[in-house]
N, C-alpha and C positions, 0 to 999 in steps of 0.2 A: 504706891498707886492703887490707885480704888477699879481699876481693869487689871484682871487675870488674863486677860488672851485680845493676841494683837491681829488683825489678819492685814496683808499687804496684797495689793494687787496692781495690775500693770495698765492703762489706759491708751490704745494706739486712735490717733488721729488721723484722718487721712484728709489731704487738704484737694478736693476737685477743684481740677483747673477749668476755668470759665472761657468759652468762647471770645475772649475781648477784641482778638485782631481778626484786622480779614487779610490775605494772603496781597502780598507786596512784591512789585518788579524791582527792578535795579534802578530802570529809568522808566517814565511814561511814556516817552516818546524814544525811537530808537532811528535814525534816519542808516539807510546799506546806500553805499554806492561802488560795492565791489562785484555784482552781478553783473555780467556782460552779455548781451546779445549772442544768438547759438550756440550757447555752452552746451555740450550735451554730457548727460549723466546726472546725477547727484550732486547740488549744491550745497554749500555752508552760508545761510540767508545770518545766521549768527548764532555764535559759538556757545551762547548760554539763555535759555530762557525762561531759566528757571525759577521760579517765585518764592518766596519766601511766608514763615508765617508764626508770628513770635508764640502763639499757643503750643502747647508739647503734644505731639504725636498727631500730627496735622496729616493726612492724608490728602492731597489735592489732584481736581481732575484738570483738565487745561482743554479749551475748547477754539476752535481759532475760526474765523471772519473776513473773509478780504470784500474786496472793492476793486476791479468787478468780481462779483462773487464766484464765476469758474473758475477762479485761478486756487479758492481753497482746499477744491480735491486733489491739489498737486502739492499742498505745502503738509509737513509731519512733522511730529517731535519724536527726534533718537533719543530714546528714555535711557538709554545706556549712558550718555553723557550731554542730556537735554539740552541739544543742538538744534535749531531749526533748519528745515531742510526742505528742499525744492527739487522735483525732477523734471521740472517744466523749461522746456526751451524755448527763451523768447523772442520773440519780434522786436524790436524797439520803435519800428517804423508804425509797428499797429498799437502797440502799449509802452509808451515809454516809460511809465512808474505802475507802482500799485501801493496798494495802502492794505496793512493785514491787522487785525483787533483780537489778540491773543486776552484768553480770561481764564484764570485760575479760579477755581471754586473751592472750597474746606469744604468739611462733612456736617459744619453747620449753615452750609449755601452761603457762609459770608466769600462776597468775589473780591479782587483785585483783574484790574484789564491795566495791558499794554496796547500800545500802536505803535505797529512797523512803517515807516515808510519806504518804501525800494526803489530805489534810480536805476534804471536800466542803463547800462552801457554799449553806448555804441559801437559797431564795431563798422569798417568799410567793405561791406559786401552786397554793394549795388553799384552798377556800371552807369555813367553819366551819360546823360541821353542832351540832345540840342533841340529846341522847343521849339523855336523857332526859324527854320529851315524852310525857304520857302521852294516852289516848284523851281521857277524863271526868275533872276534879276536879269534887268534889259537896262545895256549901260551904251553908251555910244561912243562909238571908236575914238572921236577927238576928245574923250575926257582927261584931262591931264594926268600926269604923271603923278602918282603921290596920293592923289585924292582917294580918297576911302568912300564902300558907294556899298559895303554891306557890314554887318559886325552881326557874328553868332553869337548867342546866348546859351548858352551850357548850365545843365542842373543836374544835382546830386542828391536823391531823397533821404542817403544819410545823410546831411544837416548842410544849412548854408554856410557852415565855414570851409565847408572843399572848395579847395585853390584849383582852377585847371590848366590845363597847356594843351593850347590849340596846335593843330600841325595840316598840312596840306596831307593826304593819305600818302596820294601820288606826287612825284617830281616832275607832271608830265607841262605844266605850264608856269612854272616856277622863275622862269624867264621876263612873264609879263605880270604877275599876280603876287602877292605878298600876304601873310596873315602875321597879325600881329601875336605873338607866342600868351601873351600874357592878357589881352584883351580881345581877343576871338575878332578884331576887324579885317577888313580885307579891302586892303586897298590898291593902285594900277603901280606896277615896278618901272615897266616900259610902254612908251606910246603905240596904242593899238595899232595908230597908222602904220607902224613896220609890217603888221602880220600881210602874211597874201589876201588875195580877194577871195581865193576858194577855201581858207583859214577864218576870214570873217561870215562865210555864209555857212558854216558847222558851229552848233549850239555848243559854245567851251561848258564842260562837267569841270566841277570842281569840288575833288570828293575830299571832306574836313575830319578829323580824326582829334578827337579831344580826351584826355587824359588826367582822371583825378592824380589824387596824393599819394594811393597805391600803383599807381601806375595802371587803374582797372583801364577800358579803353572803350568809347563812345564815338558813332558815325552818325553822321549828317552827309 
């Protein structure tokens, strides 16, 4: 060889990773319908919402959004096992859902966003009121037997599918007056002409007692 001296040396590469991805949820859209009405304490809105971000050694911050917006100063991420959480106790009658816009950002502001939707669950804890009760019905003695000459309406502002059961309170006229258990009518059992004369000149009360699906209990 026409070289006397060889020299070797070593050449390290280093290959930087490029911002390519932005940080990615699970789902885009996540719908909860396990939140119920006056839960009080600490909830689980959902178990992970955590994002993801195929770049290496991605740092991400998570910023969150709801609709209506006071309800975001109630909602957190437990960074311990980035869980969403709520200590908010709700109404259903005043909010039945909410809508929350979770967004991860990288440390190169590439974002990824989630949406939460939340169904509130109802719970029965409003007593059923009769709407329309009115002062005086004025019915006259000879109306037959049978005939129906009023029908209560009962409501429930947890939801129109409460069933109710009407009932007379009292059993003090239950001899000439009937309510129908399942349709809140009221109609004559026995002919009024039986009652005394000093019986038909006293205004008959007839005090109605109606009953959701818990048994909560409403006067008319």
């Amino acid at each position: 060889s026409d070289f006397k001296f060889e020299v070797n040396t070593t050449v390290r590469i280093t290959v930087t990773d490029l911002n390519e991805c932005s940080p990615k949820f699970e789902k885009e859209v996540y719908r909860i319908d396990h939140i119920y009405e006056n839960q009080k304490g600490p909830k689980v809105i959902l178990n992970s919402i955590r994002a993801k971000d195929c770049d290496l050694d991605q740092e991400l911050d998570y910023t969150i959004i709801s609709n209506p917006p006071m309800i975001a100063d109630q909602i957190f991420i437990d960074y311990k096992n980035f869980s969403l959480m709520t200590t908010e106790n709700f109404d259903r009658e005043q909010m039945p859902n909410f809508t929350l816009s979770v967004t991860a950002i990288d440390t190169f502001n590439k974002v990824g966003t989630t949406q939460i939707v939340v169904m509130i669950q109802d719970i029965n804890d409003n007593k059923p009121f009769i709407k329309n009760m009115p002062n005086t019905v004025k019915i006259s003695e000879s109306i037959p037997k049978g005939e129906i000459f009023y029908s209560v309406n009962a409501v429930d502002i947890d939801g129109p599918q409460t069933r109710f059961i009407y009932k007379f309170c009292q059993d003090s006229w239950i001899e000439y007056f009937s309510i129908d258990y399942k349709y809140g009518s009221i109609s004559v059992r026995k002919e009024l002409g039986d009652l005394d004369k000093s019986q038909l000149d006293i205004p008959i009360e007839l005090d109605i007692c109606v009953y959701d699906n818990d048994h909560n209990e409403g006067r008319g």
